[in-house]
MARLUM-429934 format. One record per residue (C-alpha): residue in three letters; x, y, z. Coordinates in steps of 0.02 Angstrom, whole numbers, padded with zeros to 5 digits, always signed. Layout:
// MARLUM-429934
AlaXYZ ...
This chain:
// MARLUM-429934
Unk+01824+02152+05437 Unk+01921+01979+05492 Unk+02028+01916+05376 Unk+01930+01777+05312 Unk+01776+01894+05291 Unk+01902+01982+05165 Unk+01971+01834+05061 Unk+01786+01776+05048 Unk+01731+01950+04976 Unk+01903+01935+04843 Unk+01861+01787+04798 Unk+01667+01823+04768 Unk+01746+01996+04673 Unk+01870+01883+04569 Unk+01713+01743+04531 Unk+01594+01904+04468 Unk+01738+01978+04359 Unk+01749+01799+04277 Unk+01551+01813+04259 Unk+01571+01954+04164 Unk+01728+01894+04064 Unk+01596+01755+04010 Unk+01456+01882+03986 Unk+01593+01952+03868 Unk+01643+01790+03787 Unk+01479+01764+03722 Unk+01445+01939+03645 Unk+01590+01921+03535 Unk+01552+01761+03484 Unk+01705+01654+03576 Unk+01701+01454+03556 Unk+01581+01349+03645 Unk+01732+01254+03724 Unk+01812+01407+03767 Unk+01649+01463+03853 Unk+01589+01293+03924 Unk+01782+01274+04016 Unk+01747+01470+04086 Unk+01588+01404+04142 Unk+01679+01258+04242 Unk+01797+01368+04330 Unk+01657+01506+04389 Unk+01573+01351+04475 Unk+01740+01269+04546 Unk+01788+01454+04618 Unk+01585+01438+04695 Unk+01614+01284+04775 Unk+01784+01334+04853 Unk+01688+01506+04911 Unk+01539+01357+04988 Unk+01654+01245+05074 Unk+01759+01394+05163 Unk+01579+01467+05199 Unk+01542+01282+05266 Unk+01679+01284+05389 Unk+01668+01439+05461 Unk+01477+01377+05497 Unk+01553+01211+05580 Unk+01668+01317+05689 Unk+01569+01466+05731 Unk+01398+01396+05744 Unk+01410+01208+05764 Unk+01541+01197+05869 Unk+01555+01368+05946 Unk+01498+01318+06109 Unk+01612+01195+06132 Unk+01810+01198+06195 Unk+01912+01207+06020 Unk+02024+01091+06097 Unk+01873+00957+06140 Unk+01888+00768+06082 Unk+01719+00804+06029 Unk+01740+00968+05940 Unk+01875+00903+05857 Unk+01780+00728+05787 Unk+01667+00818+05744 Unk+01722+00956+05666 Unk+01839+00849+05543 Unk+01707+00731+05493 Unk+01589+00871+05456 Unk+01728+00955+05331 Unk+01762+00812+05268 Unk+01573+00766+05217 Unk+01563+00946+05154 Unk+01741+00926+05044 Unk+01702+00740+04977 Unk+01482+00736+04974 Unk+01379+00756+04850 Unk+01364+00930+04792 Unk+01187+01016+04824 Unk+01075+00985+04665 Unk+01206+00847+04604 Unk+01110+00705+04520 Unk+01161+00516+04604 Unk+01048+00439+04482 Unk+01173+00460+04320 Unk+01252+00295+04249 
């Protein structure tokens, strides 16, 4: 297993031990802000686990066919992390005022 293969699966270990730490929270009856701040770190740790899933994608898949050293490669590959660090997260609403 690469190296990145094995900080993705630490990181997916570390995100299902805080799932269970919230699992835990609620049984005993913790506050709802404790919970509800829990809650927001098990999705930031998600979305760090997406975007470093994201650009391994880019660079394997998109580009992989392409010289790494490529003008092209290179545009492209920055603008595509960049849209996948600054867009919209999947299921997001754009609609709220």
């Amino acid at each position: 297993m690469e190296e990145a293969e094995r900080n993705l699966s630490t990181r997916l270990r570390r995100i299902a031990g805080q799932v269970q730490g919230l699992e835990r929270m609620l049984e005993s009856g913790r506050d709802c802000e404790e919970v509800l701040t829990q809650i927001m770190a098990v999705r930031s740790s998600l979305d760090q686990v997406g975007l470093l899933l994201m650009e391994r994608h880019i660079e394997r898949c998109l580009l992989g066919g392409l010289p790494p050293d490529s003008p092209v490669a290179k545009e492209v590959s920055e603008a595509l992390k960049a849209w996948a660090r600054f867009g919209l997260v999947p299921g997001a609403r754009s609609d709220l005022s």
